[in-house]
N, C-alpha and C positions, 0 to 999 in steps of 0.2 A: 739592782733594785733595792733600794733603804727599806728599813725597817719601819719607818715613819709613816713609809706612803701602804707598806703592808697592816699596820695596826691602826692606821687611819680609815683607810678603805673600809675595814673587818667593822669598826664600829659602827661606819654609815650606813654600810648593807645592812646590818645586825639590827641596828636602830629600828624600832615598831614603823612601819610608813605604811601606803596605800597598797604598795606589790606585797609586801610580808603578811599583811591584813587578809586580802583577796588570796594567797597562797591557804592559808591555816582554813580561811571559808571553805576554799576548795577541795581540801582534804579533810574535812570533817563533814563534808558532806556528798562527795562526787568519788573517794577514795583516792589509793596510792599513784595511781595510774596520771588521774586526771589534774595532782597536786604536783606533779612532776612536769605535764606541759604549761599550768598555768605560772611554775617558774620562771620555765623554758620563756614563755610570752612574755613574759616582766623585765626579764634577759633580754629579748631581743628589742623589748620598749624602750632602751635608753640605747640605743645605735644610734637613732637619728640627734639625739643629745649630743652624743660624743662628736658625729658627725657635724653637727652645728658649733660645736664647740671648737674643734681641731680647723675648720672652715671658716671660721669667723662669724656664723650667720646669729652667735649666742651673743656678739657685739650691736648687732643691730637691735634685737631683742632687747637690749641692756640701755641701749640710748634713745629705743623710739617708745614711748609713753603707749601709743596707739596698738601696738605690736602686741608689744608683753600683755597690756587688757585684755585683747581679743581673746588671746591664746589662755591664759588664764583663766578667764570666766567660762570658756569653753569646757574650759578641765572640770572649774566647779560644779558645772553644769549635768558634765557628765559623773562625777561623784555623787550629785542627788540624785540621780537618776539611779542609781548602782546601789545607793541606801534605799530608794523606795523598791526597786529589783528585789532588795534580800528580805524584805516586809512579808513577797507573795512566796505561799506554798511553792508554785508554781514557777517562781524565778529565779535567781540567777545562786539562789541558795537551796534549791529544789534536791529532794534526795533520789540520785538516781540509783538503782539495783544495778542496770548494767550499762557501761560508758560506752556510748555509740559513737559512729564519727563525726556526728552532726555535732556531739554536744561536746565532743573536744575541741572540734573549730570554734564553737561558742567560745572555750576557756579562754581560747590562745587568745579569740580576737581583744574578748573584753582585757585580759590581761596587758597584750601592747596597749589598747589605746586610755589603760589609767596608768602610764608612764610619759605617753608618747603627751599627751596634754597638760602636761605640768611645765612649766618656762622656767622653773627655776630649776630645773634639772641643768638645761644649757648652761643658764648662769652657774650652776655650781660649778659645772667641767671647764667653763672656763677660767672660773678662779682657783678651781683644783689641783690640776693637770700641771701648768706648766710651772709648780712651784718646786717641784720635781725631775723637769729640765734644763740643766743648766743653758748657759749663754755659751760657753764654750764646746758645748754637745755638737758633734760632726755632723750625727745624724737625731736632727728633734723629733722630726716627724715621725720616724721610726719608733722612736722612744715612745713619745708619745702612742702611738699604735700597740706598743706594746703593754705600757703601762692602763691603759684601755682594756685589753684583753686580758689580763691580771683582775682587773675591775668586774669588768664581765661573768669571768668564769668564778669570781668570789662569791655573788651576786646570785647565780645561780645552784651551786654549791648550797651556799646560808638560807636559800629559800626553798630548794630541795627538801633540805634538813626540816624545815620547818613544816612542808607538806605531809613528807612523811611523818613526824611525829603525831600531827591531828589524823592522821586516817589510820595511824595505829591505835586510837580509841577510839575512833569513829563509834565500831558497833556497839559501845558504852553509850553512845550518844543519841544517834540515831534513833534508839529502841524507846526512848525517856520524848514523849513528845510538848510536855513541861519545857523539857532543856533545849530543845530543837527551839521550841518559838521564843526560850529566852535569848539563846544566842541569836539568831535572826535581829532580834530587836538591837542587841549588844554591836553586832556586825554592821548596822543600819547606822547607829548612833555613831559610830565610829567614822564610816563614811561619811555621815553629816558633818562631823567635827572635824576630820582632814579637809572636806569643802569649804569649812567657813576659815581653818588655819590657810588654805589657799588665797581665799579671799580678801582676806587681809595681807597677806604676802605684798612689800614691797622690793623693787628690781634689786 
């Protein structure tokens, strides 16, 4: 495995996006626990990327006009929805004292589907991935599978880190109810501004 595709990967995981944003919300407000599954979810929201990617279904995506919109505005969609979420007491930025099972399937779910609704994730994996297997590799598919799972477990690792980091001040935060509704509004604007950088996204 090159060095290339390891200090590549580190950067893109690492890079501020929608999963790293929703991780640090999640641990600054739901604790250690719950910033651990919502990595977990961010992690498992780009399977079906990689899977559209290694499958070809990120080609279709890439040449059908109609495809990519749907799927995209879908994302955007649910990005405003996820900014006006962290506006209420009450939603998706709510402070919980104790993490029930309901509200960790809450994490995961929301976490897959603001990965699982972005199309230019496929597109990335497909111009990613196989710049890193050669043409004379016995086994690509492997490769690739594996170079995927490299991907993966960096992905969750980088966002792990990042959970726990916010919930290791959490109770700094929490307690200051100033700071709680600034960051809300901060984590809002953020989501808005990743919806309209989707928005704009061409294939």
């Amino acid at each position: 495995m090159s060095p290339e595709f390891l200090i590549t990967s580190f950067i893109i995981v690492a890079s501020p996006g929608t999963g790293a944003i929703y991780t640090l919300a999640t641990g600054l407000t739901r604790g250690a626990r719950p910033s651990i599954v919502a990595a977990f979810g961010c992690t498992l929201g780009i399977l079906p990327h990689l899977g559209a990617a290694i499958g070809g279904l990120a080609v279709v995506l890439h040449t059908s006009t109609l495809a990519f919109q749907v799927l995209k505005y879908l994302g955007v969609a649910y990005l405003l929805y996820m900014a006006w979420h962290a506006l209420r007491e009450n939603g998706a930025l709510r402070i919980d004292g104790e993490t029930s099972e309901r509200s960790v399937s809450q994490v995961i779910i929301h976490a897959i589907l603001i990965n699982i609704l972005n199309p230019k994730l496929s597109i990335f994996f497909l111009a990613f991935l196989p710049q890193f297997v050669t043409a004379a590799d016995p086994h690509p598919l492997a490769n690739m599978l594996l170079l995927s799972g490299v991907f993966m477990a960096m992905t969750f690792v980088v966002f792990a880190l990042y959970g726990l980091f916010a919930a290791s001040v959490r109770d700094r935060v929490v307690s200051r109810p100033a700071i709680m509704a600034w960051l809300r509004r901060s984590f809002a604007a953020a989501f808005v501004l990743l919806g309209v950088k989707l928005a704009l996204a061409e294939r």
